[in-house]
N, C-alpha and C positions, 0 to 999 in steps of 0.2 A: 482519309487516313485509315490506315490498317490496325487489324489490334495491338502488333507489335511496336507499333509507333506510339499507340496511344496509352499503353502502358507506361512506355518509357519518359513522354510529357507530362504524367501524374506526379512524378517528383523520383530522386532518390530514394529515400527514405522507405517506398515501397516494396522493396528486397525486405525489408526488417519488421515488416508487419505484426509477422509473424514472434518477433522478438517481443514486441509492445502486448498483445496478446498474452504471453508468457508470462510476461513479468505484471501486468494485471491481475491474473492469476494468484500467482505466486502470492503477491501483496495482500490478497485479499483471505487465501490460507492463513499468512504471517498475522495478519490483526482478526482475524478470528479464535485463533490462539491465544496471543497476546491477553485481548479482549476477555476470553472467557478464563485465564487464569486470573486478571485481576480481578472479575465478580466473584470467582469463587475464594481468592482473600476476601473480600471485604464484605460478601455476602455468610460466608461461612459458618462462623460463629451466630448469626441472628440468625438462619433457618436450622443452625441443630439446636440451638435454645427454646425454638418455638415461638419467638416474638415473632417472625416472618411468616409465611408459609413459604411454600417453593415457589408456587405460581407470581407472587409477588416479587418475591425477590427476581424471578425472569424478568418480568412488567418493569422493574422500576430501573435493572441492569441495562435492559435495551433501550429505557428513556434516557439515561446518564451518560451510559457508554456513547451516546449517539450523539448526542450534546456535548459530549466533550472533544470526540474526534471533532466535531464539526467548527466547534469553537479555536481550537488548538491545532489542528493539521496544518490550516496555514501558515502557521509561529514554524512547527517543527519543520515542513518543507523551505521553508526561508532559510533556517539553522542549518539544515543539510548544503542546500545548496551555495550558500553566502559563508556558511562558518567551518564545512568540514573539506570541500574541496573546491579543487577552483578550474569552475567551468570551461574557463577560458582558454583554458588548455585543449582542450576537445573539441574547440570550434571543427577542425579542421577533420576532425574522425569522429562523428558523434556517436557512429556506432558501434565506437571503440568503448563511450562513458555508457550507452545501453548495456553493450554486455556485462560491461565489469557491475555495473548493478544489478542485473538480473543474476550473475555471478555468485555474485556477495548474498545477496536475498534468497537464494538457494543453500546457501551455505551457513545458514541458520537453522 
């Protein structure tokens, strides 16, 4: 088998690699943000009053934060997928639903 053959037996999907990459990315910007605006709400107040230090409130933001996506991602990825649009539609173009996400998550 040549490598042009063998490329193309890897699946579809492999043109769009490059897209899943992308939007990996992108995601991982988005809740880094996310992320470090709500420590800085709810850390706020306790590190300028001086009950916290900084160093702490880092410490105990990346234990929480990390805990909660990990707890809660999969509720929220359910929500999106089951309660905001519908899949099913996409069977046929799926990398019509890639883009429009990577789209949309750009466009925040």
């Amino acid at each position: 088998m040549d490598l042009l053959t063998e490329s193309k037996a890897s699946g579809p999907m492999v043109a769009f690699l490059w897209m899943l990459i992308l939007g990996f990315i992108i995601a991982f910007v988005l809740a880094f943000s996310v992320g470090a605006n709500d420590v800085a709400n709810s850390f706020g107040t306790a590190v300028g009053s001086g009950v916290v230090t900084l160093r702490q409130a880092c410490i105990l933001a990346s234990i929480f934060e990390t805990v909660g996506s990990v707890l809660l991602g999969a509720k929220v990825s359910e929500t999106i997928r089951k309660g905001l649009i519908d899949v099913e539609m996409y069977n046929s173009t799926q990398e019509l639903l890639m883009a429009g996400s990577i789209s949309a998550m750009f466009g925040e």
